[in-house]
Structure formats: structure tokens, C-alpha cells
PAVEXMAR-283642 format. One record per residue (C-alpha): residue number from 1; x, y, z. Coordinates in steps of 0.001 Angstrom, whole numbers. Each point is the difference from the previous one (the first is absolute). Layout:
N
+-----+---------+---------+---------+
:  nr :    east :   north :      up :
+-----+---------+---------+---------+
: NUM :       X :       Y :       Z :
...
+-----+---------+---------+---------+
//
This chain:
154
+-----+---------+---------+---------+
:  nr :    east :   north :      up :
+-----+---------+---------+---------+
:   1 :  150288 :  -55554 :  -59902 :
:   2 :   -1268 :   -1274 :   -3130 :
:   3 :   -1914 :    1970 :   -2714 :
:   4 :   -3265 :   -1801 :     735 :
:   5 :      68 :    1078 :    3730 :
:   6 :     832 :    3437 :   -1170 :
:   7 :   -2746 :     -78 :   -1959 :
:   8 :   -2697 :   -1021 :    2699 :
:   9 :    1389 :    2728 :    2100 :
:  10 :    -494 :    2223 :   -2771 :
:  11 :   -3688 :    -885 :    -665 :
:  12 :    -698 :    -117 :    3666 :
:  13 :     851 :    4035 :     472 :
:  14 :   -1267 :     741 :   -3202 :
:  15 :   -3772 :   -1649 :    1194 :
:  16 :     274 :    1494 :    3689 :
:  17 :     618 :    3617 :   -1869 :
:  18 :   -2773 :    -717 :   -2509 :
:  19 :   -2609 :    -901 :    3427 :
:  20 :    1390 :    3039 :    1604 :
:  21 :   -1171 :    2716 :   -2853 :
:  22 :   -3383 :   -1907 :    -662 :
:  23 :    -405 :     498 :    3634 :
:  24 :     774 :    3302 :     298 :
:  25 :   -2042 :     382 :   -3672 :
:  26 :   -3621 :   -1075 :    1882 :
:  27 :     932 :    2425 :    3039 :
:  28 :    -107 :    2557 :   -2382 :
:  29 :   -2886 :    -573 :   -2026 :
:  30 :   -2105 :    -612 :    3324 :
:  31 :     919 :    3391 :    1182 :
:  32 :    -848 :    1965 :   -3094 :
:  33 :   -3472 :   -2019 :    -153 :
:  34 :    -853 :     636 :    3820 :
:  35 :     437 :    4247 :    -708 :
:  36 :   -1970 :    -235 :   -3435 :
:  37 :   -3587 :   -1094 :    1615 :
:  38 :   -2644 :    2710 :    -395 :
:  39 :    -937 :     -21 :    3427 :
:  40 :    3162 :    1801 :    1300 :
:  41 :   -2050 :    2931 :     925 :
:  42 :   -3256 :    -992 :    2112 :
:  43 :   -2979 :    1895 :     -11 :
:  44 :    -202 :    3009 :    2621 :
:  45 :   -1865 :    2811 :    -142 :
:  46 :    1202 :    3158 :    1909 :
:  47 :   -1503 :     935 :    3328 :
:  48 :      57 :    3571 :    -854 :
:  49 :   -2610 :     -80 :   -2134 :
:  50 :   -2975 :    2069 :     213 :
:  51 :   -3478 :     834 :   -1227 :
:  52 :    -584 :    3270 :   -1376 :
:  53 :   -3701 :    2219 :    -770 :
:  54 :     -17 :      99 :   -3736 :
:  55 :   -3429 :    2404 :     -44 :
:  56 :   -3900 :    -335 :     165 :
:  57 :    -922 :     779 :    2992 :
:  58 :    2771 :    2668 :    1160 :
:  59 :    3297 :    1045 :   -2117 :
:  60 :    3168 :   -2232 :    -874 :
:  61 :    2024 :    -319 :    3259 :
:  62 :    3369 :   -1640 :    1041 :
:  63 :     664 :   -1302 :   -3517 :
:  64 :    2880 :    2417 :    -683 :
:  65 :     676 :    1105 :    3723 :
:  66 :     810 :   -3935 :    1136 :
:  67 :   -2602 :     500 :    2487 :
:  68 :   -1921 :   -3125 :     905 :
:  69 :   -3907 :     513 :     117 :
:  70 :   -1471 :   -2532 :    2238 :
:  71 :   -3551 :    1456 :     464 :
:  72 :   -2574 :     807 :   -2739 :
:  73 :   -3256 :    1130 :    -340 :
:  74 :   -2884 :   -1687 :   -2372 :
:  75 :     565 :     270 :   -3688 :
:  76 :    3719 :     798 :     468 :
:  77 :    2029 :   -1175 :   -2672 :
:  78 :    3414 :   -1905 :    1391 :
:  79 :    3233 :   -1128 :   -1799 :
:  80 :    3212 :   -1874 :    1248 :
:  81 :    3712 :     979 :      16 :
:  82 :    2947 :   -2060 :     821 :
:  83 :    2977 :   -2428 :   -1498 :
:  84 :     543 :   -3510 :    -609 :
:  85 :    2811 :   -2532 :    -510 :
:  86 :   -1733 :   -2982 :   -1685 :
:  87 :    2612 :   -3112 :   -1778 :
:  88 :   -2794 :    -515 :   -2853 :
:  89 :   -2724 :    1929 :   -1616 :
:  90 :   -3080 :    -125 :    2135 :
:  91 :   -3971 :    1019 :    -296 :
:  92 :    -378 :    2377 :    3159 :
:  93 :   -4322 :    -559 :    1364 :
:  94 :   -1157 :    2924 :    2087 :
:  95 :   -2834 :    -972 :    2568 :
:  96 :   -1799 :    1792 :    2460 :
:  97 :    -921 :   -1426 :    3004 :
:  98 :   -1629 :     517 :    3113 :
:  99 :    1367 :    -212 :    3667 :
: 100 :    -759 :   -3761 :     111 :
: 101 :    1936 :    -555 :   -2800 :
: 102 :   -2472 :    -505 :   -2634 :
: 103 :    -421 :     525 :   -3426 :
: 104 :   -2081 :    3485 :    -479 :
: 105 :    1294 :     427 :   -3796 :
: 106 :    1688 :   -2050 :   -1822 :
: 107 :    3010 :    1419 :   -2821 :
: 108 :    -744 :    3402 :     834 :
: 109 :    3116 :     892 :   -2051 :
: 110 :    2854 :   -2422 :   -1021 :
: 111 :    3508 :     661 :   -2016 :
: 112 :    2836 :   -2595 :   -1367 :
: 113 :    3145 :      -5 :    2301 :
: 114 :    2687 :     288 :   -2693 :
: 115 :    2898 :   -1968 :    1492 :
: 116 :    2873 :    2571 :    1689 :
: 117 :    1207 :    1288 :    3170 :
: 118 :   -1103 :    3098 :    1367 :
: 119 :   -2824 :     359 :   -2984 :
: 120 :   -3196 :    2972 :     685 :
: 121 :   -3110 :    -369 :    -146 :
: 122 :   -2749 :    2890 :     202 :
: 123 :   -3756 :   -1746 :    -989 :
: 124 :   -3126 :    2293 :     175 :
: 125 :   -2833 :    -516 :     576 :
: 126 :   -2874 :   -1839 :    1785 :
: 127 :   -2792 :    1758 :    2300 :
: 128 :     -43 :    -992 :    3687 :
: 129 :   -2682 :   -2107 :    1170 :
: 130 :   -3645 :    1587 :     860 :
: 131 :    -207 :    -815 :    3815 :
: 132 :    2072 :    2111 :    2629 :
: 133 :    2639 :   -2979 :    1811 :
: 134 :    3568 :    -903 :    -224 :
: 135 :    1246 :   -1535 :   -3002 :
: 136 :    3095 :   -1599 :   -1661 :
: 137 :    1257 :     -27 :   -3607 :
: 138 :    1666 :   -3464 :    -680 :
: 139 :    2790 :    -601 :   -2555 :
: 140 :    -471 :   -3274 :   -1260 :
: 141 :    2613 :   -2057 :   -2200 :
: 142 :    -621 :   -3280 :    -858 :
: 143 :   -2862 :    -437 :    2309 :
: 144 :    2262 :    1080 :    3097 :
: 145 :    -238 :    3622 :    2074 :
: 146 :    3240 :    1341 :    -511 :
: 147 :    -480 :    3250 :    1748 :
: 148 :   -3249 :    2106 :    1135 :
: 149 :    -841 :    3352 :     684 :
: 150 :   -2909 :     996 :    2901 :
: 151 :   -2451 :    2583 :    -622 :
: 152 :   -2907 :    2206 :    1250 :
: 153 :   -3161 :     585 :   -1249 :
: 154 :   -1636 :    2659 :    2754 :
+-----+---------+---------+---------+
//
């Protein structure tokens, strides 16, 4: 064979080995963008969360004890236990509304959901609407219900 043919050969490997490890290159980089988004953790509030009677109209209950309350009287005070895993950091809107779904009050309490898995959160306090009927606080993020919790007012 002469040196010239040699020399094609040559090249020829040397630019298929070249293709192969820019291919295999982009695989990689594609890969470590895809598990580097900030929305690897979606929004998700846990169902075990309760409301608890922070005061006013009879003493603190289920706070500490991890009892839900789900019935109140007028003028009780209420809070809200529970956990959150949220990908980015998140104002949390607390509403009140009635059984037809409606708006009774509006940001009764709200907190920032600090990005995390697994993160608390323990917010006091807004009084429970006037008028004996059933109820629901609504966690609102981003104008979306992520999770409610149904009450009594009797």
C-alpha cells in the first residue's frame, strides 16, 4: 500500500473516533441539564394536615397533641399544621370559603414556601367566620388550590 492510502485510512479512523466522543460529549451534557431544572420537585402539600384552635373563644387545642379540630364555635381563633415539598419558593394564600366554594375571606393568613422536601409549617391565626355552616380553608399557590381543609362553624 502506498503512504498516501495509509494516510486516508489514518484520517478516516481518526474522524470516526473524533464523531464518536462529540457524540457521546452532547449525551452527557443533555443529561446533566435535564436533572438541573428547578422543577424536579412539584408542588404537594401533605394530606395530613390539619387545623388547630389557637384561642378566643375556648383554649388552644390539638396544636401540640396532632389532633385535628374540625368544628369551632364563633370567635374561635384557628391555625394550620402540616408539611410541604415545593421545587421553588412560593407565596402560600389562605382563603376561607363556604360550602359552595366561594370566597368568604380572602388571605386570611399566607406564608412563603421556602423550597425543600419535607419542610413545616405551623401559621396562626385568623378567626372563623361569624355564621354557623361548613367551611373550607384553601391553600392557594400561584392562583391554584393545592390542598384544603373543611371546617365547622356550629
Amino acid at each position: 500500500m502506498s503512504n498516501k492510502v495509509i494516510l486516508l485510512v489514518v484520517a478516516a479512523i481518526l474522524l470516526i473516533i473524533t464523531g464518536v466522543f462529540y457524540f457521546l460529549s452532547m449525551e452527557e451534557e443533555t443529561v446533566v441539564e435535564e436533572t438541573t431544572t428547578e422543577e424536579i420537585i412539584p408542588t404537594e402539600f401533605s394530606d395530613d394536615a390539619y387545623l388547630y384552635k389557637a384561642g378566643e373563644g375556648g383554649e388552644e387545642t390539638g396544636r401540640d397533641a396532632g389532633t385535628p379540630v374540625n368544628e369551632f364555635s364563633q370567635g374561635d381563633i384557628f391555625g394550620a399544621i402540616g408539611y410541604y415539598d415545593i421545587g421553588t419558593e412560593e407565596e402560600v394564600v389562605l382563603n376561607v370559603t363556604d360550602e359552595g366554594q366561594n370566597v368568604i375571606e380572602e388571605r386570611v393568613m399566607e406564608f412563603v414556601a421556602r423550597e425543600g422536601v419535607g419542610r413545616d409549617f405551623d401559621i396562626c391565626c385568623a378567626e372563623v367566620p361569624e355564621e354557623e355552616g361548613s367551611y373550607r380553608v384553601e391553600f392557594v399557590v400561584d392562583g391554584e388550590m393545592v390542598l384544603f381543609l373543611p371546617f365547622e362553624v356550629i
